[in-house]
C-alpha positions, 0 to 999 in steps of 0.5 A: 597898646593901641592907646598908648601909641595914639596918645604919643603920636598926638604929643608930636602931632595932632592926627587930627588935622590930617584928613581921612584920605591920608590916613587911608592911604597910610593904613594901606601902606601900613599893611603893605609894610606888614607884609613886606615884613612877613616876607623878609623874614629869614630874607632880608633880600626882600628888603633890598628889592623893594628899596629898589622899586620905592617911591616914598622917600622915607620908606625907600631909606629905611628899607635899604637900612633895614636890606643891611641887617641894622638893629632898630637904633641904627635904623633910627639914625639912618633915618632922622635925615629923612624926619620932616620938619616938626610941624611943617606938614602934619601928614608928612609927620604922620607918614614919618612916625608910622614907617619908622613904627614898621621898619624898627618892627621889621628890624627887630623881627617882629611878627606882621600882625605885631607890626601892622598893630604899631603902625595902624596905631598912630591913625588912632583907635578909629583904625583898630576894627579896620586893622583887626578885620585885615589881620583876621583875613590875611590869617584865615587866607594863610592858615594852612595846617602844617605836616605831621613832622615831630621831632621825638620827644616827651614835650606833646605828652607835657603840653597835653598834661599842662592843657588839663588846667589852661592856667597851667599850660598858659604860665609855661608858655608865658614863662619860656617866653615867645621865641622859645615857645614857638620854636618848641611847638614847631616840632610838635603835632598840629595837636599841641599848637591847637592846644595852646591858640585858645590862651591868645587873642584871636591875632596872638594866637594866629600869629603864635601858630605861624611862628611855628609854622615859619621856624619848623621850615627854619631851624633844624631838628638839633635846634628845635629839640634844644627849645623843647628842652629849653621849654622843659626846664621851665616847666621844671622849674616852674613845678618845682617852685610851687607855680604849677602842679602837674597832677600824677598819672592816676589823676587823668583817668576817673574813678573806677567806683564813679564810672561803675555808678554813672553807668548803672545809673543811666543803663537804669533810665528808660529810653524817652527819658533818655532821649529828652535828657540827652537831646536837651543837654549840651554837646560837651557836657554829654562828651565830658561826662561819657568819658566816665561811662562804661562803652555799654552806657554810650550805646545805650545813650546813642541807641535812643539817639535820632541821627541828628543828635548822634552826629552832634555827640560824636563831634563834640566826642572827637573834639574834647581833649582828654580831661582830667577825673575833676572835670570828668566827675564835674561833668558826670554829677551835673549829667547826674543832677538833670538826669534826676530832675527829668526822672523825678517829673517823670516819677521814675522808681526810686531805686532810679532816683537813688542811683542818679543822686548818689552820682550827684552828690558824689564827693571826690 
């Protein structure tokens, strides 16, 4: 997008001949309209108070244009009074064509990340790592975890099963679309929201979960049920067409015959090659495969443990998702095959090494 905007803006005008000066002052205002935008959201008086205290004369009339509620083509033509004359003063154009960007932005309610994107847009792509910096700050300051309030409903279970597959998860919320999305997820635990930021960019993603955040204090509990149904369906249709496979309940806990090998396995290992194994191992490996181990199998690991190590498995323990038996069994067989190599150049027994293998080689 960035790209895109940069090239048309240099069709109208050539950026380059605007000095460096005035593209700092206008990415300052770019970021003061961005949030502007994020204030007037659900209050366009915002709008109207800062069109009283403008300066900038285009800025000024597109804001008191945009207090009345105008869609994006109303603004346009309120605005083309103020257009400067082609080629007279490039950084006037410039000015111009950026404001435009942000109020057709805020008319449309757009996001401010989305909006702050545009507008930056037309400085050139030398503006894009000053512009991701600003929004990146600007989420880390707001970003307040919101309250525990749920609408009932089965849609955190759904999200949790979609989560299983990332892609999954990803076309449901790509299909439903953004508005729908974020109004479903504003009735959910902070859980689902945490479940879907990792499909978006760092920005989308910031901007996904404010969304949610902006809309619970909005919309009532009779609208937000109505956008998990809506997001519901599309997962039904989604399933029924072929898209997507939510896999059946017995798929999300693993194999009772692989859980009772993986466990005789490791309570079959000696406490140094545990130790070495285990402290060597990467933290969510190990919390993936112990979902597929015995209670008696984690103490056993832990017991040999230093509380160093202990502490890095159980935060990568309380961080994982529950998975379903393909990764659980994926994890186990690859805890398996390193637990075998570090046996066998240990020369462990070979009933050791028999157990770890059949784990390894386990098929589902």
């Amino acid at each position: 997008m960035i790209d895109a905007i940069a090239r048309a803006s240099r069709d109208e005008l050539d950026i380059r001949t605007v000095s460096r000066r005035k593209k700092d002052a206008l990415f300052a205002l770019a970021a003061r309209v961005s949030v502007l935008s994020d204030q007037a959201r659900g209050a366009r008086a915002a709008l109207a108070r800062a069109a009283a205290s403008e300066r900038r004369k285009p800025l000024k009339a597109g804001l008191e244009i945009a207090a009345t509620g105008a869609d994006a083509e109303t603004l346009d033509r309120g605005l083309a009074a103020a257009a400067p004359r082609p080629r007279s003063d490039p950084g006037a154009e410039l000015e111009w064509l950026l404001v435009r960007s942000g109020l057709r932005g805020i008319a449309s309610y757009e996001h401010y990340s989305v909006i702050m994107r545009r507008m930056t847009a037309f400085l050139g792509l030398e503006y894009y790592d000053k512009a991701e910096a600003w929004l990146s700050e600007r989420a880390r300051r707001r970003r307040a975890r919101s309250e525990s309030l749920v609408v009932p409903g089965e849609l955190p279970d759904v999200i949790r099963m979609l989560a299983m597959d990332k892609r999954n998860l990803e076309r449901a919320l790509r299909a439903s679309g953004r508005d729908i999305a974020a109004a479903a997820l504003a009735g959910c635990p902070e859980e689902s929201v945490d479940l879907a930021r990792p499909l978006y960019a760092r920005i989308g993603a910031a901007a996904l979960e404010d969304d949610a955040a902006h809309l619970r204090s909005r919309l009532s509990g009779d609208e937000i049920a109505q956008a998990q149904a809506a997001f519901l369906e599309v997962v039904r249709n989604l399933e029924e067409s072929g898209e997507l496979r939510m896999g059946p309940e017995d798929e999300l806990t693993a194999d009772p015959a692989f859980v009772a090998s993986l466990t005789k396995a490791v309570l079959s290992l000696d406490s140094s090659l545990l130790k070495g194994a285990f402290r060597a191992a990467e933290g969510t490996l190990v919390a993936t495969a112990m979902q597929g181990m015995e209670p008696e199998a984690h103490d056993r690991i832990l017991e040999t443990l230093s509380k160093k190590d202990i502490n890095r498995i159980l935060d990568a323990i309380d961080d994982a998702d529950p998975l379903p038996r393909r990764a659980v069994q994926g994890a186990g067989k690859e805890l398996a095959a390193r637990l075998f190599e570090a046996a066998a150049a240990s020369k462990a027994p070979r009933s050791v090494l028999e157990r770890l293998a059949a784990v390894r080689d386990w098929e589902s």
